[in-house]
N, C-alpha and C positions, 0 to 999 in steps of 0.2 A: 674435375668435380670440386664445386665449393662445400669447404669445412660445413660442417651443422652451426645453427647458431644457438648460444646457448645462454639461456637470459641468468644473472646473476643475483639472488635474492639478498638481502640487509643483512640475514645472519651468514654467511660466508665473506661478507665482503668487512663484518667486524673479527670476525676469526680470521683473516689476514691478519688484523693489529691486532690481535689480542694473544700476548703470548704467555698466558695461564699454561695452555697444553700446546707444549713446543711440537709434536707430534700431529694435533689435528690444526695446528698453525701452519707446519710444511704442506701437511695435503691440501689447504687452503691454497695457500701460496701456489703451489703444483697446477695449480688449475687453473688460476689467474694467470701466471703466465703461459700456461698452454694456448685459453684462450686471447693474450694478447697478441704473440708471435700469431695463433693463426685468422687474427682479425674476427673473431668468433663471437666475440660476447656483447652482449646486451644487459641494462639493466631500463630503470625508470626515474623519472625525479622525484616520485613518493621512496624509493628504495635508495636514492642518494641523499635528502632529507632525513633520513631516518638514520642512516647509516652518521651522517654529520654529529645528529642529535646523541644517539648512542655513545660513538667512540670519544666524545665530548665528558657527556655523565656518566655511563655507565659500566667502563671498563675501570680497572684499577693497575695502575695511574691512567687519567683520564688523558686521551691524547690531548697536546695545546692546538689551541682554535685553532694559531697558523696549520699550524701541520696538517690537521683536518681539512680543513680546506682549499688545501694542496693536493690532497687524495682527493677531494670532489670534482676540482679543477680535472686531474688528470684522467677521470671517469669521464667526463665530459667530451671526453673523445670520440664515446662509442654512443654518442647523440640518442641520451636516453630518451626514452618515448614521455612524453607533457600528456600529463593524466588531462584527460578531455569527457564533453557528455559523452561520445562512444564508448569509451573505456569505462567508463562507469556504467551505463547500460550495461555492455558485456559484464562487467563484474557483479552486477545485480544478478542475472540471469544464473552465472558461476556458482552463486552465494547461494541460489534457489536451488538448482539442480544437485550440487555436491555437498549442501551444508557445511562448505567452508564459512570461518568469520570472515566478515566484509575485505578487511586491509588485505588476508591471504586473497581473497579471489580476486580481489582488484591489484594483485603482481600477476595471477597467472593472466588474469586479461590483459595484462601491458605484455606479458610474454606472447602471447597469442596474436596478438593485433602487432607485433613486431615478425611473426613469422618465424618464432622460433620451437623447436619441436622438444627441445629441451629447457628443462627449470632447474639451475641446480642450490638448494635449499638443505639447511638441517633443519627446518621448521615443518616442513610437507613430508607426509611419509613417500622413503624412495620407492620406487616402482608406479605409484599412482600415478593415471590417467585423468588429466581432464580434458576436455575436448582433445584436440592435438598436441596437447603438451604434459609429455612424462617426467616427472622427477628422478632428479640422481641427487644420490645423497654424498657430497662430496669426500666424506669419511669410508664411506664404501663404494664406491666406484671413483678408481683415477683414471686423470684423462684419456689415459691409453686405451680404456675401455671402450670410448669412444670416437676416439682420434684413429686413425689406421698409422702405422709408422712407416 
């Protein structure tokens, strides 16, 4: 049986770098590499632009370009989904039915149109459902929770 796939939202992926709270930075981390070893994760190129833009301005100290960049590079593995009219349709549709803002429903529609049944986000409350995809909020549920060991 193939791992779940589990799409990876802009605020986990700057709480990696960001080590204000060395505590929800390991659980960050914990998950990222869960899903790298089990080939599991997914993200988007509106979620890797953003994440660029963030760890760039808005952490302190701000990561340097290179290094940034380097992290985009090496996300780029996991062949994010290129925001298209689908995706945005879908997102529209998202943004109507669950009153999400526009940006949230256009990740969970790049998680959805990727086939993954997991979103894991501190931005979306854990446990919501939208269409096929539930939120884990990676400060409270670690990987184990989902992974079988």
């Amino acid at each position: 049986m193939s791992a779940p796939r589990v799409f990876v939202d802009t605020s986990v992926l700057i709480l990696s770098e960001d080590g204000a709270d060395a505590d929800a930075q390991a659980a960050a981390l914990a998950w990222l590499r869960e899903l790298w070893q089990r080939r599991a994760g997914r993200t988007s190129s509106q979620v890797l632009n953003d994440f660029y833009r963030s760890v760039t301005t808005r952490i302190a100290p701000p990561m340097p370009h290179g290094d940034a960049r380097a992290e985009v590079r090496r996300y780029q593995r996991w062949q994010p989904w290129a925001i298209d009219h689908a995706t945005v349709e879908t997102a529209w549709s998202i943004e109507s039915r669950f009153e999400l803002p526009f940006m949230d429903a256009l990740v969970v529609a790049a998680a959805k149109t990727q086939g993954c049944d997991w979103l894991l986000s501190l931005e979306l409350p854990a446990g919501a459902q939208y269409d096929s995809v539930t939120v884990l909020h990676p400060l409270q549920s670690p990987p184990e929770q989902l992974f079988e060991r």
